[in-house]
C-alpha positions in Angstrom: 44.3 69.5 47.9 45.2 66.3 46.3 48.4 65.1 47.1 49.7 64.4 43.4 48.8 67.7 42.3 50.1 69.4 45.1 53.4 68.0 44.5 53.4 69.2 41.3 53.2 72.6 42.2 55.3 72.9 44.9 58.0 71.7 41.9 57.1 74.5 39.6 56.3 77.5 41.7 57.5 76.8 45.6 55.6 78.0 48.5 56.2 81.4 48.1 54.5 81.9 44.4 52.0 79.8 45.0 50.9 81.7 47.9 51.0 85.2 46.0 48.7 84.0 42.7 45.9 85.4 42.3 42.7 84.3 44.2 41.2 83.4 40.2 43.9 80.7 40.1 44.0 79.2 43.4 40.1 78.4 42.7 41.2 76.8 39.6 43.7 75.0 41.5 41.0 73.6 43.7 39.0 72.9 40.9 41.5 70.5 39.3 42.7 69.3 42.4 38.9 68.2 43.0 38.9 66.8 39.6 42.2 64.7 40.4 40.5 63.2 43.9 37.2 62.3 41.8 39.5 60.2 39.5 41.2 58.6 42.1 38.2 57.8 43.7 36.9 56.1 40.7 40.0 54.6 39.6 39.6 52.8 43.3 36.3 51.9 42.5 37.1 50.4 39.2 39.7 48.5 41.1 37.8 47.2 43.6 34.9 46.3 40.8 37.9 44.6 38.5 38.6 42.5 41.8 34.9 41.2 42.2 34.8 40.7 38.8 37.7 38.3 38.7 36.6 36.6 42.1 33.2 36.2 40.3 34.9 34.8 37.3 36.7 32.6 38.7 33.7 31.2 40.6 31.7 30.6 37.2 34.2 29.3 35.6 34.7 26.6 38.1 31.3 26.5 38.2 31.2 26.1 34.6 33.9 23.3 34.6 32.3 21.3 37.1 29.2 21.7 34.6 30.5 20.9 31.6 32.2 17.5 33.2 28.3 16.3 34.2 27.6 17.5 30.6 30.3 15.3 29.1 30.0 12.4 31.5 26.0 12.5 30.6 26.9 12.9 26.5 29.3 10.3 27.2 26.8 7.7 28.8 24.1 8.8 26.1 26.8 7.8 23.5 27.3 4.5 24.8 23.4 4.0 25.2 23.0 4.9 21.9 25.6 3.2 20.5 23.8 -0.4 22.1 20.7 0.4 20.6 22.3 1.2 17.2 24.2 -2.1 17.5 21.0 -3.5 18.8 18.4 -2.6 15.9 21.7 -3.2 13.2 21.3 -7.0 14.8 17.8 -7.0 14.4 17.2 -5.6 10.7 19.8 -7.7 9.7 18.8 -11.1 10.7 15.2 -10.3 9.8 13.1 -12.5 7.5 12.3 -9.8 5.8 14.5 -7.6 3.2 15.3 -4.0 3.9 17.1 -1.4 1.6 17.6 2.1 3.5 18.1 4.8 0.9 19.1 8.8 2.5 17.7 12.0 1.7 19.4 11.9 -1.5 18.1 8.3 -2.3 21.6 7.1 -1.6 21.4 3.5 -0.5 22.7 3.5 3.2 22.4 -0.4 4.6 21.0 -3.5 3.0 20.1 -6.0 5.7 21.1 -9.9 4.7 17.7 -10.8 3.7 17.9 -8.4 0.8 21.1 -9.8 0.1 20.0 -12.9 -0.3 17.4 -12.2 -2.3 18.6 -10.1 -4.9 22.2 -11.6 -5.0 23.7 -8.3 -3.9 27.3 -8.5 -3.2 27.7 -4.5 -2.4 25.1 -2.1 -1.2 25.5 -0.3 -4.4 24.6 -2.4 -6.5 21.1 -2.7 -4.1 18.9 -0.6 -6.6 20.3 -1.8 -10.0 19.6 -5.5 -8.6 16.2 -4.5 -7.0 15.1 -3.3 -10.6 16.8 -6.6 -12.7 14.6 -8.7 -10.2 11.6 -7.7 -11.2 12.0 -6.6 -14.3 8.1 -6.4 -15.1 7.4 -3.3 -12.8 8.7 0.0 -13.1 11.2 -0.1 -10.1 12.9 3.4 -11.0 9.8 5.3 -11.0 8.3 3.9 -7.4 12.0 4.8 -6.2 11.5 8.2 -7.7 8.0 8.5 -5.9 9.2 7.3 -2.6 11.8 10.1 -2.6 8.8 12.4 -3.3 7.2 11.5 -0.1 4.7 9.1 -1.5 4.7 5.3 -0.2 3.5 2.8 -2.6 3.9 -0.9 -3.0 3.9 -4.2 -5.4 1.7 -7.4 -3.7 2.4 -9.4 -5.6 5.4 -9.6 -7.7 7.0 -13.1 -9.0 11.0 -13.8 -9.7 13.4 -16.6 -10.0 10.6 -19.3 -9.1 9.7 -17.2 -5.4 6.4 -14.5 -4.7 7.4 -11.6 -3.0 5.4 -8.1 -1.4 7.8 -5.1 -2.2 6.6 -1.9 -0.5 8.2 1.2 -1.0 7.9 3.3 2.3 8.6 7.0 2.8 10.5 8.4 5.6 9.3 11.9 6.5 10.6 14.5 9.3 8.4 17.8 9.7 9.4 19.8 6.2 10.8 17.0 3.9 11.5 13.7 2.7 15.0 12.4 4.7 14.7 9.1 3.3 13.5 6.1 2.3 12.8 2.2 3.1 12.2 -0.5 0.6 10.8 -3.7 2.5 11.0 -7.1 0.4 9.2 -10.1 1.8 9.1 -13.7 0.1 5.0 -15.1 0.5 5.5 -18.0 -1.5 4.8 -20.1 1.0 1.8 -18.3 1.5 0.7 -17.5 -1.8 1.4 -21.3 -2.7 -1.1 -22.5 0.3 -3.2 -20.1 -0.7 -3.4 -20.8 -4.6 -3.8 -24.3 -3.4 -7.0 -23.7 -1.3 -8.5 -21.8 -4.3 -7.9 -24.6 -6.4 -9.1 -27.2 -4.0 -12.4 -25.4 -3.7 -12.5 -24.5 -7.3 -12.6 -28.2 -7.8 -14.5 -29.2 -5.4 -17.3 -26.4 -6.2 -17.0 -27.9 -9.8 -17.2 -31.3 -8.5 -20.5 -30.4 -6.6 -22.1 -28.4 -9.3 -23.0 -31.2 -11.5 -24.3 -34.3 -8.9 -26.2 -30.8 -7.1 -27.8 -30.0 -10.0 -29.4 -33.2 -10.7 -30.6 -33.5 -7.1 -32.4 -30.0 -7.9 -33.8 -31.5 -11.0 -34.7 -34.5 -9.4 -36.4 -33.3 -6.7 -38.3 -30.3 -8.8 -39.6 -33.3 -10.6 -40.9 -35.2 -7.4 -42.7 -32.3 -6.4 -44.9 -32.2 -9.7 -45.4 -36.1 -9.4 -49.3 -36.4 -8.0 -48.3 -39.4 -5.6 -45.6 -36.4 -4.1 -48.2 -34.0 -4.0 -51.0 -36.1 -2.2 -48.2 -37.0 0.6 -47.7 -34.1 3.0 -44.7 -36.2 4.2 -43.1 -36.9 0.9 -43.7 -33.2 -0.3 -42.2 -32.0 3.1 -39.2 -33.7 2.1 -38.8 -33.0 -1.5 -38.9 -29.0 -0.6 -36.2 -29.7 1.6 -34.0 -31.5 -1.0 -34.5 -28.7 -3.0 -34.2 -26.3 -0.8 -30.8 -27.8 0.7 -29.8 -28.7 -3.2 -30.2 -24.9 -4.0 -28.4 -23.8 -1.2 -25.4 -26.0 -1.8 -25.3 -24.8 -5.5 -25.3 -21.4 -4.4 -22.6 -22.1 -2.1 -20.4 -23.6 -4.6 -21.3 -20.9 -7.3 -19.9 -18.3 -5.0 -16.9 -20.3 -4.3 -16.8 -20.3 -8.1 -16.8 -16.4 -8.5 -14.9 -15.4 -6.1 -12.3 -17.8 -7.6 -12.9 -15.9 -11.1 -12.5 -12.3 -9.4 -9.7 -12.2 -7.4 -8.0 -14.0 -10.6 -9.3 -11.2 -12.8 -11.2 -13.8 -14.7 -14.6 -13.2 -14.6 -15.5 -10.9 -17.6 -18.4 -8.8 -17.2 -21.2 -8.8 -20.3 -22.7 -4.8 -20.1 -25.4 -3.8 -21.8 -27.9 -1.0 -21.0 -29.5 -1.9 -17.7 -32.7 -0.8 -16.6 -31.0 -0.8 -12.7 -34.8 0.5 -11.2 -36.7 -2.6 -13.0 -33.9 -5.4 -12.7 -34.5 -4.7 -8.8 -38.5 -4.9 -9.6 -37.3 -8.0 -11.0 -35.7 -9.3 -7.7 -37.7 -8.3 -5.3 -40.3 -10.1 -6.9 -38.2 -13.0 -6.7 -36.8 -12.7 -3.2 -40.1 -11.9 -1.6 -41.0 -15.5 -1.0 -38.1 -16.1 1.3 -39.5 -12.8 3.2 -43.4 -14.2 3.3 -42.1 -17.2 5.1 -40.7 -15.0 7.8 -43.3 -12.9 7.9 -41.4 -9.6 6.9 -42.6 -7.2 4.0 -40.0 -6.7 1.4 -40.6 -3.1 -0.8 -39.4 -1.2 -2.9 -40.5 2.4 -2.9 -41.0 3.6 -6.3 -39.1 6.7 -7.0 -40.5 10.2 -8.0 -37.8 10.4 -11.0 -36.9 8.1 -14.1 -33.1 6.9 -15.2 -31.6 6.6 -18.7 -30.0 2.8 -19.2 -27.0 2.4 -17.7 -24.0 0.6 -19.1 -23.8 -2.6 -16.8 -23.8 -6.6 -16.4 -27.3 -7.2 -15.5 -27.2 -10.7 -13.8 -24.0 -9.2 -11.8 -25.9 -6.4 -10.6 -29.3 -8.8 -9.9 -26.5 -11.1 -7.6 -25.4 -7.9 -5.7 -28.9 -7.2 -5.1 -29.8 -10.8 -3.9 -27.4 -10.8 -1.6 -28.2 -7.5 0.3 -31.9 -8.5 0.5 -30.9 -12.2 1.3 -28.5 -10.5 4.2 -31.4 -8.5 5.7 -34.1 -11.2 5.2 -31.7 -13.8 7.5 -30.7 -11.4 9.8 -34.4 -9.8 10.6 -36.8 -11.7 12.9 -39.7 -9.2 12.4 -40.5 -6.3 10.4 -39.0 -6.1 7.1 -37.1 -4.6 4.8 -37.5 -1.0 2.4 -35.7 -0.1 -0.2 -35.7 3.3 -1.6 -34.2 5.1 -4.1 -32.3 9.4 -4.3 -30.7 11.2 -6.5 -28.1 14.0 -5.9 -26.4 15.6 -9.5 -25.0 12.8 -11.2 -25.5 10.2 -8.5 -28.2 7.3 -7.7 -28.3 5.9 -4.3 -30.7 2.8 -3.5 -30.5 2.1 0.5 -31.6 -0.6 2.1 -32.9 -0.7 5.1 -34.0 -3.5 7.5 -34.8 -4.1 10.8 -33.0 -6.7 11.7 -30.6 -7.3 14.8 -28.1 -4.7 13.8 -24.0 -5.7 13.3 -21.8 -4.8 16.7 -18.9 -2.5 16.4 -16.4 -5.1 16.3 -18.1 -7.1 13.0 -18.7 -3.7 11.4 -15.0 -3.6 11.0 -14.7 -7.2 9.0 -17.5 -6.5 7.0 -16.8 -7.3 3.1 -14.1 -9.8 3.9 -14.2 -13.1 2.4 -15.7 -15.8 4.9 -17.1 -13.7 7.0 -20.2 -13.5 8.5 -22.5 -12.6 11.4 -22.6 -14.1 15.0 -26.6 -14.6 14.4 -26.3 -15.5 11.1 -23.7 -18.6 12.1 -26.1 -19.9 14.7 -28.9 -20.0 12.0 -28.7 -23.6 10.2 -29.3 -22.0 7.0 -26.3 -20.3 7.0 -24.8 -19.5 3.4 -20.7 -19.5 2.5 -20.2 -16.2 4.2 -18.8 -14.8 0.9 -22.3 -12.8 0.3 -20.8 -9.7 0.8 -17.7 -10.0 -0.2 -18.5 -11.2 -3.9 -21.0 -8.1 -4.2 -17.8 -5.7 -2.8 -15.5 -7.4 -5.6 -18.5 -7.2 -8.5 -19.9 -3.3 -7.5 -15.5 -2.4 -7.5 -15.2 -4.2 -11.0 -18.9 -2.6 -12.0 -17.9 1.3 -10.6 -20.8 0.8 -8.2 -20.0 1.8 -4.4 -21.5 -0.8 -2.1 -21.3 -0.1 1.7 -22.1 0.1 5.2 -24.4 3.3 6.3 -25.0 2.6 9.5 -25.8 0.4 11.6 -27.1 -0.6 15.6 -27.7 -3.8 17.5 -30.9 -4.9 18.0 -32.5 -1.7 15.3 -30.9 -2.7 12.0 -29.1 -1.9 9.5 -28.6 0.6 5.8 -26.5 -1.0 2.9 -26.1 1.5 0.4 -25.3 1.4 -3.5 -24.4 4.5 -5.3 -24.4 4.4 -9.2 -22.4 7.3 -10.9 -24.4 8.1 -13.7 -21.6 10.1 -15.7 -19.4 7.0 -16.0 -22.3 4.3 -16.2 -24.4 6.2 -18.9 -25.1 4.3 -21.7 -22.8 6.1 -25.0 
């Protein structure tokens, strides 16, 4: 019997009673005196499990400490690493050439390098936006700030104060689900814009200069060629078709010189009228086929199965766009030729042109349209024109609506220019 309860009683009821109860109670005795053991037994158990636990607690803990020092040692040395590259970039933005305004999530500004400091005059960072928007007081400032915030970038290219030309671009800084920022670049190109405006005006001068002595070498030499002593000389009328050849070429050189001065001024007006666009390229592949015959290439236009209204365009700026696709594929093709033909698809023309020519590598593909630019082949030819070509007719088919570009195209099997007309806009009112 368990000792605890046996004690107890042998207190209350001695030997002698406890011997005489009945045989009901002694079993009940036993019983509880069972129940007391199984307590003790798990009492020792829960003693000997609070033991382990403590030993076991002890060990994670120190395991823990140890942990959390590596953890703190390694937060501390991130810390410092961060702290140089924070220092690091703070010494970089602000001794940059260019200006930098860093706005926060709530389009708070939050550092203004020098740069930006010098520009606008700031003396405090507050200030940055209110003297960002009295700087240029020609473009609405607020409302690209207000954008920006909204997660849409946007920029000025152009914008002139205080005698200097600067590029202002207006930069959104996203994470995964919003907008935490913003960054407002500011970068003076007057030198740039100054050598630049000087060039144009150079070869605006000099393509002036040229125009008028060129055309009275043309005129000249159109005359020799209907003199009789000219045209009973196979010599002399060898070289008065290359005067006027060379004279024609130079003019065209200097007239694009001319133009592109005019569009990227916004000067050039256009004159539209209703424009028969099917017959005015009729009109100039009858007048470019020459320059095809004395290759030997075949120059058509397939006639298509469907008829246009007028549309509303300037007819010797859509004639030059055409010139210069057919004039591109006519220098570029050594045999074959060149087909141009003609869809329709809802309220859109297409006219493709095709040649089969020497094709334009990957690499040139990708400067196509620029100004001065022009193919490897097509430099090695002595003919060569200004390399402005394509640029011109990207700048005239913009200003026109017209969409001029590259479909495809392979060395050594040709290439497709295309130009799609939208008829809804270019329909004649």
């Amino acid at each position: 019997m368990n000792r605890v309860l046996e004690r107890q009683i042998k207190r209350y009821l001695g030997d002698a009673k406890r011997e005489s109860l009945p045989e009901d109670w002694k079993n009940l005795l036993q019983s509880v005196s069972d129940a007391y053991d199984h307590a003790d037994d798990d009492r020792t158990l829960l003693l000997h499990s609070l033991d382990l636990s403590s030993q076991e607690f002890a060990e994670i803990n120190k395991k823990l400490q140890s942990q959390n020092e590596i953890v703190e040692e390694k937060v501390q040395q991130r810390t410092q690493e961060l702290d140089y590259e924070r220092v690091k970039l703070n010494t970089i933005a602000q001794h940059m050439d260019t200006g930098a305004i860093l706005l926060d999530k709530d389009g708070k500004v939050s550092f203004v390098n020098i740069a930006a400091t010098r520009f606008l005059h700031i003396v405090s960072d507050t200030q940055a936006l209110d003297k960002l928007t009295n700087h240029f007081p020609d473009f609405p400032i607020s409302d690209y700030v207000y954008r920006v915030m909204q997660g849409e970038s946007t920029n000025i290219p152009e914008a002139e104060a205080h005698g200097k030309i600067y590029a202002v671009s207006f930069t959104s800084l996203k994470d995964e689900s919003s907008t935490a920022g913003a960054l407002i670049w500011l970068q003076d190109i007057t030198a740039q814009k100054m050598l630049e405006r000087s060039k144009n005006q150079f070869l605006e001068i000099a393509a002036h200069e040229m125009r008028t002595p060129l055309s009275i070498i043309r005129g000249n030499a159109e005359l020799m060629l209907e003199d009789d002593q000219v045209k009973n000389n196979e010599e002399l009328t060898y070289d008065s078709k290359s005067i006027l050849r060379n004279a024609v070429r130079l003019l065209s050189i200097a007239n694009d010189f001319l133009d592109v001065q005019r569009l990227e001024e916004g000067k050039l007006a256009l004159d539209n009228k209703p424009v028969d666009i099917f017959q005015t390229l009729r009109d100039t592949v009858r007048d470019m086929l020459p320059l095809a015959q004395e290759k030997n290439l075949s120059l058509t236009f397939n006639e298509p199965p469907f008829s246009l209204p007028p549309l509303m365009l300037d007819v010797a700026r859509l004639q030059q766009i055409y010139v210069n696709l057919m004039s591109n594929a006519i220098h570029y093709t050594a045999s074959g030729g060149i087909t141009i033909t003609a869809e329709q698809n809802s309220d859109l023309v297409k006219l493709t042109f095709t040649d089969t020519g020497s094709g334009i590598s990957p690499e040139e593909q990708t400067q196509l349209f620029k100004k001065f630019i022009a193919g490897k082949q097509f430099m090695h030819n002595k003919e060569y024109g200004s390399g402005l070509g394509l640029y011109i007719s990207k700048l005239l088919a913009d200003l026109m609506g017209i969409d001029v570009r590259l479909e495809r195209s392979e060395e050594g099997k040709g290439s497709v220019f295309s130009l799609t007309f939208p008829l809804a806009t270019l329909k004649q009112s």
